[in-house]
C-alpha positions in Angstrom: -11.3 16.3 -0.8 -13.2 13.3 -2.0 -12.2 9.6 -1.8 -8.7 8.1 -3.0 -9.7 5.0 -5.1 -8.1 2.0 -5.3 -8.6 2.4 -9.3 -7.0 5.7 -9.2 -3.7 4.6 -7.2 -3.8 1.4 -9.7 -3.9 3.5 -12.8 -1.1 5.9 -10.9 0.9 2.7 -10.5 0.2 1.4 -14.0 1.7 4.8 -15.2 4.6 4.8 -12.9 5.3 1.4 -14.0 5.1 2.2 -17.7 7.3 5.7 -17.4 10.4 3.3 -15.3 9.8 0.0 -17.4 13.5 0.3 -18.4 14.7 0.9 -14.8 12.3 -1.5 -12.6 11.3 -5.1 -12.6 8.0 -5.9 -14.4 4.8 -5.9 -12.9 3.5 -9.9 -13.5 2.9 -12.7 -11.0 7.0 -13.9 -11.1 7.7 -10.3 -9.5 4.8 -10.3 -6.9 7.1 -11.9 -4.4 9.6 -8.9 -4.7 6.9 -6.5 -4.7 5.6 -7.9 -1.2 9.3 -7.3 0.2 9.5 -4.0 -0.8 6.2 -3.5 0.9 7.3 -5.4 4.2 10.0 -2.9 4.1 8.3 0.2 4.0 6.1 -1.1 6.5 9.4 -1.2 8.4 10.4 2.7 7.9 6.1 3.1 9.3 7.2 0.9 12.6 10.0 2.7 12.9 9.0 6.2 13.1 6.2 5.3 15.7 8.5 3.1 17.7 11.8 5.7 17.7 9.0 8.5 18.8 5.9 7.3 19.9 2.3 6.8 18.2 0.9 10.4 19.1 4.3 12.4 18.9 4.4 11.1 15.3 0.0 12.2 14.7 0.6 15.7 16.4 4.7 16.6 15.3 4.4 18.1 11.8 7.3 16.9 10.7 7.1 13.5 11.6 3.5 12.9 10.8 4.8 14.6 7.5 6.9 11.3 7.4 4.8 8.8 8.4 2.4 9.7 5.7 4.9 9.1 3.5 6.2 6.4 4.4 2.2 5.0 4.4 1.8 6.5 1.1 4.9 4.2 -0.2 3.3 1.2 1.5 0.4 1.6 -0.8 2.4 2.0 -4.0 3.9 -1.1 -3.4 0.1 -2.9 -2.3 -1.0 -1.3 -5.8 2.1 -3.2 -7.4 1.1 -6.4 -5.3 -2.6 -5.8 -6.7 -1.3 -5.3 -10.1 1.2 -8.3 -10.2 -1.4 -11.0 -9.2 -4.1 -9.3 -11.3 -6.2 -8.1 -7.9 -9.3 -5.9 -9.4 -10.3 -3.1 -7.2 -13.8 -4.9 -7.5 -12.4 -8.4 -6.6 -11.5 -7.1 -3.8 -14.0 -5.2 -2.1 -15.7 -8.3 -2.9 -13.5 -10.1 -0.6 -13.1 -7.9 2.1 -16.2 -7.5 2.8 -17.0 -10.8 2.7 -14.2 -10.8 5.7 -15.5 -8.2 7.1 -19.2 -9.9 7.8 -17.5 -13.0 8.9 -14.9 -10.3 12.3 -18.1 -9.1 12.9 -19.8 -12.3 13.7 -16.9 -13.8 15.0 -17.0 -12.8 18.7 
């Protein structure tokens, strides 16, 4: 399987968004806020499962790994709908994080 690009899970947004524009709050910089919740509580159902059972009962039980990728794969819908709301190009932000990343790995 090749690489899962950050254009690729924008564009999948972009068309989730557009299918449930009648049912869910636009995507724009007034609903990045709201977006960043939802994402905080996904990340929530992700602590959970590894707290309630453990980091490497949740990697090696199939049905719980099961869940914890999908609760991982809804806390990247809503960082795509974060990206999209501020305007965030894929590009802009590799740009940015690896600009981070040289200045953790000169840090210590």
């Amino acid at each position: 399987m090749e690489d899962f690009t950050i254009n690729e899970m924008q564009d999948m947004q972009r068309n989730l968004q557009e299918k449930y524009k009648d049912k869910w709050e636009s995507i724009g910089p007034e609903t990045g806020k709201n977006k960043l919740l939802w994402m905080v509580g996904e990340i929530g159902e992700v602590i959970d499962i590894v707290k309630k059972n453990g980091g490497t009962k949740a990697c090696s039980d199939a049905k719980l790994r099961n869940d914890l990728v999908e609760e991982m794969a809804d806390v990247l819908m809503y960082y795509n709908d974060v990206l999209l709301c501020y305007g965030i190009s894929a590009e802009e932000l590799k740009q940015s994080y690896s600009e981070k990343y040289k200045k953790n790995m000169e840090r210590w």
